[in-house]
C-alpha positions as CSV (number, residue, x, y, z in Angstrom):
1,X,54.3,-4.0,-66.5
2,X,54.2,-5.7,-63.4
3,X,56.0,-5.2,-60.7
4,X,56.9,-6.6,-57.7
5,X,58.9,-6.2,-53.6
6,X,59.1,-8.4,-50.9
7,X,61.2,-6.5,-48.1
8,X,62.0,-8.6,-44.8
9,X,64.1,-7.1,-41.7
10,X,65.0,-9.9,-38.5
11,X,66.4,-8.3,-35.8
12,X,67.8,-10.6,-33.5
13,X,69.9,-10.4,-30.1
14,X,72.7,-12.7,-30.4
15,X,73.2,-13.7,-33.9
16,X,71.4,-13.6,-37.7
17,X,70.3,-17.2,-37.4
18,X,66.4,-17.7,-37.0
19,X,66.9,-20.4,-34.8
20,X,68.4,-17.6,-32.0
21,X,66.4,-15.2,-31.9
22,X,64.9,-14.6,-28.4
23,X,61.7,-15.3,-28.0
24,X,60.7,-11.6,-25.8
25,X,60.4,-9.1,-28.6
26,X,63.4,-7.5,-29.7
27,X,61.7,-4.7,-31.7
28,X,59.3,-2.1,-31.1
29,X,57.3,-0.1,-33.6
30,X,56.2,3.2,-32.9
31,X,54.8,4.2,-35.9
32,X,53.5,2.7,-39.4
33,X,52.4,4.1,-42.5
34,X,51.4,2.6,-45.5
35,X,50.2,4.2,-49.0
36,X,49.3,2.3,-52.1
37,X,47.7,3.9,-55.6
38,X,46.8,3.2,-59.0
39,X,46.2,5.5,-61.9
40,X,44.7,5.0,-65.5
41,X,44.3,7.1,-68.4
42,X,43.3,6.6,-71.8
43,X,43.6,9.4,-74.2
44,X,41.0,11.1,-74.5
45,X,38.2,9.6,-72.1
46,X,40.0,11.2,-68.4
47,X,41.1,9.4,-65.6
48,X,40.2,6.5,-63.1
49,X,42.8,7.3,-60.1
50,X,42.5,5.2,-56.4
51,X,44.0,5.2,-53.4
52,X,44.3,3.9,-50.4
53,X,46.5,5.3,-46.8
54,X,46.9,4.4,-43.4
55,X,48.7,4.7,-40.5
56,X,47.7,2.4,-37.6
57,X,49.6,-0.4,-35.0
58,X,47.1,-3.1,-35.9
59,X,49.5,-5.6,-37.3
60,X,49.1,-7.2,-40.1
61,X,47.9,-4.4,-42.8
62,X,47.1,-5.4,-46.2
63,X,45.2,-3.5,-49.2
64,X,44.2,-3.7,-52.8
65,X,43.1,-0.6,-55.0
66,X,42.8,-1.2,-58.7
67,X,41.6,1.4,-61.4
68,X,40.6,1.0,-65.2
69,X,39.6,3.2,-68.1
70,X,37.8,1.4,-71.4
71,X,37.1,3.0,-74.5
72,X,36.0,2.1,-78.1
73,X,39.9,2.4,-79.2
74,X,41.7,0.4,-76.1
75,X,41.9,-0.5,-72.3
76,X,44.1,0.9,-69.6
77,X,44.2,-0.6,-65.8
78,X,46.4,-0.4,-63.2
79,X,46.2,-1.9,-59.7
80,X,48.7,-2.2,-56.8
81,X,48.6,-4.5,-53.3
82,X,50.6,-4.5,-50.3
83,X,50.8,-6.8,-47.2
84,X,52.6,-5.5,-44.1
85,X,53.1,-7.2,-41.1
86,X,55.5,-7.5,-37.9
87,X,55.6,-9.7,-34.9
88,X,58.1,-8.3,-32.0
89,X,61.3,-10.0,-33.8
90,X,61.0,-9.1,-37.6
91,X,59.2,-6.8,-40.3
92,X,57.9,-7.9,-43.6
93,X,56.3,-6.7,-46.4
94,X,55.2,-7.3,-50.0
95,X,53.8,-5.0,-52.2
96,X,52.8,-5.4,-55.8
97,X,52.2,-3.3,-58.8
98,X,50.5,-4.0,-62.4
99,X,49.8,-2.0,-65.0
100,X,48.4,-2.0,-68.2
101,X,47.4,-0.8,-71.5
102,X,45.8,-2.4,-74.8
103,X,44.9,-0.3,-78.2
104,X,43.0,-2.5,-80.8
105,X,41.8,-0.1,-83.4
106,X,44.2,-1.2,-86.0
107,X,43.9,-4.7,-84.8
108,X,46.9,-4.8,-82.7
109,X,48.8,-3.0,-79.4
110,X,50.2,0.2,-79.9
111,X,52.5,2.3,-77.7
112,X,51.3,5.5,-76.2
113,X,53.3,7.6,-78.7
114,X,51.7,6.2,-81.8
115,X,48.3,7.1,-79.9
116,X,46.1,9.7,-81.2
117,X,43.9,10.2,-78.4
118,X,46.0,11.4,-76.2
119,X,48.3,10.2,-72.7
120,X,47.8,6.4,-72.5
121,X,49.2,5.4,-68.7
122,X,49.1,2.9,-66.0
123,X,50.8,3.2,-62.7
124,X,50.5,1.4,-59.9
125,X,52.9,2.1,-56.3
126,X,53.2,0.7,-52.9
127,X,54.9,2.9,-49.7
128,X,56.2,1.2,-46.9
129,X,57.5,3.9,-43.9
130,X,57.7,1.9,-39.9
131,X,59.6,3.6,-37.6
132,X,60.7,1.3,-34.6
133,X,63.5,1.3,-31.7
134,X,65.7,-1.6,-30.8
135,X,64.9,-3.4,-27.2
136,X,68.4,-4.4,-26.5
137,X,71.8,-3.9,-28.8
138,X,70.4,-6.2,-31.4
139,X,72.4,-7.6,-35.4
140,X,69.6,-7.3,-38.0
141,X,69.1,-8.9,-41.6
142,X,67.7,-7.0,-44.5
143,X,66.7,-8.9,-47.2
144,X,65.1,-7.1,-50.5
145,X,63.7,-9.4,-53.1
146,X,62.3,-7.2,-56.2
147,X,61.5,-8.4,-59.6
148,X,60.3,-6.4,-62.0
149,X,58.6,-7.6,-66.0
150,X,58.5,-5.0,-68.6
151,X,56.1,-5.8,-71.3
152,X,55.1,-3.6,-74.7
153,X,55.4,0.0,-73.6
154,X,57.5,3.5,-73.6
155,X,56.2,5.0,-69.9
156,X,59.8,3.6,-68.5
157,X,60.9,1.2,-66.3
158,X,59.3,0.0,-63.2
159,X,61.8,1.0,-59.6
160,X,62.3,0.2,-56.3
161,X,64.2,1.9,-53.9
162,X,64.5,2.2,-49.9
163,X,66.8,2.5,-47.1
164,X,67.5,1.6,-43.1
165,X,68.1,4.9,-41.1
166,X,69.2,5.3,-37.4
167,X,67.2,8.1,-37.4
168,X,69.0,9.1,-33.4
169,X,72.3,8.8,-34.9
170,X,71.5,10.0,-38.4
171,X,73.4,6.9,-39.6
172,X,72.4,5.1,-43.7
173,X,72.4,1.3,-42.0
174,X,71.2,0.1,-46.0
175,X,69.8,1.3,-49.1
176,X,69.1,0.0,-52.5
177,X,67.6,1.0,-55.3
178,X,66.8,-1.5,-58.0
179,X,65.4,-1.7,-61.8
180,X,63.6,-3.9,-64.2
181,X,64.8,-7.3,-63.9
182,X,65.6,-9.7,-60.6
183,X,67.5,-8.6,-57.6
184,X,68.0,-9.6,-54.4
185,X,70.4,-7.9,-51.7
186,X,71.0,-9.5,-47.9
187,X,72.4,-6.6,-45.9
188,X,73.3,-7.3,-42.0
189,X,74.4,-5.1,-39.4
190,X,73.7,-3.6,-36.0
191,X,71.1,-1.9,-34.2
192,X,71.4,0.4,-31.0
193,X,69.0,-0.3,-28.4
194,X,66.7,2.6,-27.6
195,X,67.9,4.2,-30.9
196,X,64.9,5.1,-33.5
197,X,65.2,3.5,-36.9
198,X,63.5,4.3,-40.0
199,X,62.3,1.3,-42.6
200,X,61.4,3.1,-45.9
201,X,60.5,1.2,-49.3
């Protein structure tokens, strides 16, 4: 299964165009965590589980963890990626997931349930959480890109979800939550300056 997100917010002054936003920053982030992991089990062999965490200003952030579990009977790996960045005017982020499994002693793949040995499995997830406050009264763009390709397996289907909080006013501003497949949602709307907002994926 791979899977895939590319989540981009501009914030801009005067209107959603690129072309007019201002060029002082019109965003500023107080805090931002990201979390990435990938786990791997074949039956009967254990586990290989990584991860990687961090919450730091530095701008951008990107990181890659991958595990992998081999036996005589079949393969699991799993590996995830993300690449965060913002510049004073927008956020953007893509994270990626992979995983998979192969089982080649009767020649061919099998699914988990037909396994023998035990729990086959390969996940892989990416976390996105910035927390930032509008400059001025400010319109923002939200645009979610997600695709998602299932391949020969039972563990289920591969997800993204996420929102945009005014976390001062309590106020949802967006959320989405997608499936296997292609989607892409643009969502605009308004931002309060000196209000906190959440960005969660």
């Amino acid at each position: 299964m791979k899977l895939k997100k590319s989540v981009q917010l501009v914030v801009a002054t005067t209107a959603l165009a690129v072309s007019s936003v201002a060029l002082a920053d019109n965003i500023h982030v107080s805090n931002a965590e990201m979390y990435i992991d990938s786990w791997a089990a074949l039956g009967a062999w254990g586990h290989d589980y990584q991860e990687d965490w961090t919450d730091q200003s530095s701008n951008p952030w990107n990181s890659a963890v991958q595990s992998e579990d081999l036996g005589w009977t079949g393969f699991t790996e799993a590996c995830a990626v993300q690449d965060t960045g913002w510049d004073g005017m927008a956020i953007s982020s893509f994270g990626l997931g992979h995983g998979h499994f192969a089982h080649w002693a009767d020649g061919g793949e099998a699914p988990p349930e037909e396994d023998n040995e035990g729990w086959w499995q390969a996940d892989a997830q990416s976390i996105l959480n910035v927390k930032f406050d509008a400059v001025t009264n400010s319109n923002f763009l939200l645009e979610v890109t997600y695709l998602s390709t299932l391949g020969h397996t039972s563990i289920g289907a591969g997800r993204s979800v996420g929102y945009l909080e005014d976390v001062t006013s309590g106020v949802m501003l967006a959320e989405w939550d997608a499936t296997d497949g292609v989607n892409f949602q643009s969502i605009s709307g308004n931002l309060i300056a000196g209000h906190e907002s959440k960005l969660f994926a």
